[in-house]
N, C-alpha and C positions, 0 to 999 in steps of 0.2 A: 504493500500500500504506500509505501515512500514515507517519507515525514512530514510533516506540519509543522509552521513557521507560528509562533506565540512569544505574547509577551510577555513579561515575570508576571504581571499584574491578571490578564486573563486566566494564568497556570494555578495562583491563587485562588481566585473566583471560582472556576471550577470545582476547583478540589474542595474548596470549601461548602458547595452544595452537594457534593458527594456526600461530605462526611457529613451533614447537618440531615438528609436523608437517611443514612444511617442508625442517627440516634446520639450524632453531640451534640451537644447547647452549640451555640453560633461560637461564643469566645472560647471553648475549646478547638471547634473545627479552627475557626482561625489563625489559632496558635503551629497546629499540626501542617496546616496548606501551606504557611509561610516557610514553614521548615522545607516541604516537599517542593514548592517553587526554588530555594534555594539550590536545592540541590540538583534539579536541572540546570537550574544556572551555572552552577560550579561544576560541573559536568559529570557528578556523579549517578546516573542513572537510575542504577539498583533501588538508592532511595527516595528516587524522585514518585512520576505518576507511575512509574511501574510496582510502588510500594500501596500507592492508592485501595488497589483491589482487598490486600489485607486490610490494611489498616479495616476498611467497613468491615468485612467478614468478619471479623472480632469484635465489632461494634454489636454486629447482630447478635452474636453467638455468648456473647457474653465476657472475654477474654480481656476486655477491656470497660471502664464503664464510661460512657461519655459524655452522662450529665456530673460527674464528681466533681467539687470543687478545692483545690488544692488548699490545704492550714499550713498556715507560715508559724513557726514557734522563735522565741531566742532565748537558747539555754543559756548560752555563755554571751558574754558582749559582743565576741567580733568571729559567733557558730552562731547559724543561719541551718534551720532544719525546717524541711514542707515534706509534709506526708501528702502525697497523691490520692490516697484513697482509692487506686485502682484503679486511678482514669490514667490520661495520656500524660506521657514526661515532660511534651514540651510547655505546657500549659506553665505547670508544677517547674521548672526550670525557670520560666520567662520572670513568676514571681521573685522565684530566687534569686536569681541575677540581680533585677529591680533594688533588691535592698541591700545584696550584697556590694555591689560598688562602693556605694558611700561608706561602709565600714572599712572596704578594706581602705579606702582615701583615712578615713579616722585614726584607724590601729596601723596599718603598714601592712599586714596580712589579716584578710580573713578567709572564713568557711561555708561552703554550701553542703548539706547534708541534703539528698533526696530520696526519700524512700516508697515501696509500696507503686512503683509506677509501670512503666513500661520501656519498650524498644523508645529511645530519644532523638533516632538517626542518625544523622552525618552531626559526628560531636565536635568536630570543629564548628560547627554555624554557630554551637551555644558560646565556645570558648573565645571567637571572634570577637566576641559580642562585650568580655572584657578588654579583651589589647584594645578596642575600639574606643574603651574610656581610659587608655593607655595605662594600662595596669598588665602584668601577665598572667595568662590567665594557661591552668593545667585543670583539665579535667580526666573524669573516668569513668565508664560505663561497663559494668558487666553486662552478661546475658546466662541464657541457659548452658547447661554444661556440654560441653564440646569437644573439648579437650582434655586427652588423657594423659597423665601422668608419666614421665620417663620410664619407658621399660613396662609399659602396663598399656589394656587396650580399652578400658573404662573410663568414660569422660566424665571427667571431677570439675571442673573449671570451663566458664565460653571463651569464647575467642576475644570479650574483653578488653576494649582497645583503650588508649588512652591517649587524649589531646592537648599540645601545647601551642601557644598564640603569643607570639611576641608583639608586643606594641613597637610602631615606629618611631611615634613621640609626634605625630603627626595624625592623629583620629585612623590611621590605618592600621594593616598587620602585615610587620618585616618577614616573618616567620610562620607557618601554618604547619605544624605537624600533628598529624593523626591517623597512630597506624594500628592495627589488631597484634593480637597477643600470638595469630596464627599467621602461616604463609598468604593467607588471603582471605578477606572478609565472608565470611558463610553465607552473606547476603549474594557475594558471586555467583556460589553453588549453588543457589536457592533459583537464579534469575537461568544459567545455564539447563537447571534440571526442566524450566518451565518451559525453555527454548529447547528443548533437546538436543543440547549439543554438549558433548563431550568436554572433561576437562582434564588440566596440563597432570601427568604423571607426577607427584610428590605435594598434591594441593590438599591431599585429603586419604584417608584409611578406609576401608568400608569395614564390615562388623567382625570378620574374618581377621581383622589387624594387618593386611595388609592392602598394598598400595593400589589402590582407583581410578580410572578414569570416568567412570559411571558417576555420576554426578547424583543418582539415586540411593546408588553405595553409599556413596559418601554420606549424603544426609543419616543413612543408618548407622555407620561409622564412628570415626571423629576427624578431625580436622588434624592436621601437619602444624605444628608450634613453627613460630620463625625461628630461627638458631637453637633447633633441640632445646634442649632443658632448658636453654636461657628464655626462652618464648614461652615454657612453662613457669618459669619460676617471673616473668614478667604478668601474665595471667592471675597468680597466685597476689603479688601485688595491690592490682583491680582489684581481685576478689576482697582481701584485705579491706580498700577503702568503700568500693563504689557496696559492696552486701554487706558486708561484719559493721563497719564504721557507722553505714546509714541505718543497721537494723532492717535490710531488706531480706528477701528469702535469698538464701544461697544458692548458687546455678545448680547444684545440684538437689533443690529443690522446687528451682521456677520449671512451670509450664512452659513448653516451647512455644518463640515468637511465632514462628511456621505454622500451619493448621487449626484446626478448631478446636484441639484436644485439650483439654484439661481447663481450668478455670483461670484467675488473671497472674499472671507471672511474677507479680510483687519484686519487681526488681529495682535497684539503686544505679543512684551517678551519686557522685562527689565532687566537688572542685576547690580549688583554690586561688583567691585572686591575689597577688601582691603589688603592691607599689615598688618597683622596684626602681622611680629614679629617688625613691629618700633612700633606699637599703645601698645605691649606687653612687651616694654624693651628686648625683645630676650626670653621672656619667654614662650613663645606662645606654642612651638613644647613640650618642658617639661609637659606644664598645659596636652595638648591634651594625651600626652602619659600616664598619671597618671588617663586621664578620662576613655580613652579607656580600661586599666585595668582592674579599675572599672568593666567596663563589661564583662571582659575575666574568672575573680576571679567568677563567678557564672556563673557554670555548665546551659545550657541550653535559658540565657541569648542573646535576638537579638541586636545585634547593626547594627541601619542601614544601608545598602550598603554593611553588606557582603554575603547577599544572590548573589549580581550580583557577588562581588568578587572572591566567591567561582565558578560558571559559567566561567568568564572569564580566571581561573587559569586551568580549565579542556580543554579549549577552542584550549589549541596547537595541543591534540590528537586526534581531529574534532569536528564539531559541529554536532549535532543532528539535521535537519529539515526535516519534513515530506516532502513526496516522493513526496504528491499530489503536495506542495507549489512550488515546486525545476519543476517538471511539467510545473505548470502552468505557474511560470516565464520565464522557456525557449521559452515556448508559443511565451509570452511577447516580447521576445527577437528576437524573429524571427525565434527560432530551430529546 
């Protein structure tokens, strides 16, 4: 069918009477559409409107609830905790951030605690969203368990990724890193298995504990850690902050994001924002610009986060999303 030419703003609207047909309040859908437009924009797919189709399934089935409305608490001065109550992360995140800024400008560091929530997406959009009030911003998002343990074929741990955002010193972001605790996001396997196509030899295990290209496998499976043990013992981290620290369910207790099965997945993010030109003497913005260089000075050289960069700089003259997807959303949408 080719692709469809849209704008971030349309990709919104959509998606947002997508999910308000499915059964969110409007300020949740819109919390989640803007997340999903983002990520077209930034050109990650997986969770763009190709995510759409779930997100409702779960709305209907129950997996998520989408009239919840997110409680803000503050235990400590400059710890920031929101219980989801079962509904969407991004909602429950958007507050968090909200209030977390001005402490962390207060104290120098503070904390977001999120618990009880859901799949939050592409976790840089959220962690963006402090370097944008030039602070750095580290986040963390577990999922279901995924990933098994060195030398064992039982997934203890998801894939778990975690995101950092270096401020410019300039409302932008020098720095965009956010990568999974596995060789590859599950959401790839998940989009591959839908498309039928096979995936790379060392991406994934199937139930057998050994190595897949079956992308079906693999979902029964677990997932390939990035650097062995160190990919596990990066996972283990996550799990650490974004389930123990927030008081969410453990991955090896959430309901899989994937399918209709089991009930809402009560999962955590964490984050951190710091101030880092007071922790830097004001030198913060110089160091970063002298790093970033660095990387600029060699031809061919990736620095992370300007793959999306590049994506959202192309993004005013449209986006690109397959016909089928833009289709089936309207479906969605009631059109």
């Amino acid at each position: 069918m080719g692709d469809a030419a849209m704008q971030l703003a349309e990709i919104e609207e959509l998606a947002t009477a997508a999910l308000c047909v499915a059964g969110a309040s409007r300020p949740n859908a819109v919390a989640v559409a803007a997340g999903i437009a983002a990520a077209e924009r930034d050109g990650v797919a997986s969770h763009g409107l190709a995510y759409l189709a779930t997100y409702c399934d779960h709305l209907r089935c129950g997996k998520v609830d989408g009239q919840a409305q997110p409680e803000l608490f503050t235990p400590k001065p400059a710890l920031i905790v929101v219980d989801a109550h079962a509904g969407f992360a991004h909602p429950a995140i958007s507050q968090g951030l909200a209030a977390l800024v001005p402490l962390a400008r207060q104290h120098g560091i503070a904390a977001l605690a999120v618990r009880y929530s859901y799949n939050c997406g592409v976790l840089a959009y959220h962690t963006e969203q402090l370097a944008a009030n030039n602070l750095l911003g580290l986040g963390f998002t577990h999922a279901p368990a995924s990933i098994a343990p060195a030398g064992a074929r039982r997934p203890v741990v998801g894939t778990n990724p975690i995101a950092i955002a270096v401020p410019d010193g300039k409302g932008g972001c020098a720095i965009s890193i956010d990568q999974s605790a596995s060789i590859v996001a599950k959401s790839e396997i998940i989009k591959r298995n839908r498309e039928g196509r096979p995936i790379p030899e060392g991406w994934a295990f199937g139930p057998d504990g050994e190595p897949t290209e079956d992308p079906a496998l693999a979902l029964q499976g677990s997932m390939a850690p990035a650097g062995g043990y160190k990919g596990v013992g990066l996972a283990l981290l996550v799990e650490v902050l974004a389930a123990a620290a927030t008081g969410a369910n453990l991955s090896i207790d959430a309901s899989p994001f994937s399918g209709t099965a089991g009930g809402p997945p009560r999962t955590g993010q964490f984050f951190i924002a710091v101030s880092v030109e007071d922790s830097s003497s004001g030198q913060f913005a110089q160091k970063i610009h002298r790093l970033v260089s660095a990387f600029a000075d060699q031809p061919g050289a990736h620095l992370p986060g300007s793959g999306r960069r590049r994506h959202r700089q192309r993004a005013s003259a449209g986006i690109a999303v397959p016909a089928e997807l833009v289709a089936r959303a309207r479906q969605l949408a009631g059109r």
